[in-house]
N, C-alpha and C positions, 0 to 999 in steps of 0.2 A: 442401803444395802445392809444387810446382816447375818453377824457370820457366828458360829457357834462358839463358846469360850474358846481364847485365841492361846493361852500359854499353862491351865489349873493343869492339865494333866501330862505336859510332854516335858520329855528330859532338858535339861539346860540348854543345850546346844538348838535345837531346833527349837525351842524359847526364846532365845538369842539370834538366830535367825527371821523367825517370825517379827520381831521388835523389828530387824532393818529393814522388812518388806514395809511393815509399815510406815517406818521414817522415810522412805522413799516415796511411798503413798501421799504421806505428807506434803514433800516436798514437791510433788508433781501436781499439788494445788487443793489436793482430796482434804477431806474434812476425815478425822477419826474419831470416833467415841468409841472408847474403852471400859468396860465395869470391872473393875479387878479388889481383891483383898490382898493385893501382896504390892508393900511397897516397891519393889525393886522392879517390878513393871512401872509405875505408877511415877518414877523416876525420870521414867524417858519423856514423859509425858510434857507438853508446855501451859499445860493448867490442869489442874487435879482440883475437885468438886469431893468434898466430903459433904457424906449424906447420915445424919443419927435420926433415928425414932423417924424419919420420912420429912425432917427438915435441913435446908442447909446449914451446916454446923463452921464450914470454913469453904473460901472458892480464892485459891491461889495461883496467879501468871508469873510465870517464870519466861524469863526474856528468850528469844528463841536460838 
């Protein structure tokens, strides 16, 4: 499934809501991939994949 940038242009609030649709998404068994520049998305996340020049530069799990 693919959905168009989920949080670059909307105000906080509905930023913050979008994230708990998606932890529920999560939690209901769904796989998410996220591409974002902003950490504070990238937070919620339980593995974050840094990509530099088109290689992997760092791929960190975070306990759920």
């Amino acid at each position: 499934m693919r959905h168009p940038p989920a949080t670059g242009n909307l105000d906080s609030k509905t930023g913050i809501e979008i994230m708990a649709l998606f932890d529920r998404l999560h939690q209901g068994g769904n796989t998410i991939v996220l591409v974002t520049h902003e950490s504070e998305v990238a937070a919620h996340a339980h593995r974050v994949i840094h990509i530099r020049d088109g290689q992997v530069e760092d791929d960190v799990r975070r306990a759920a």
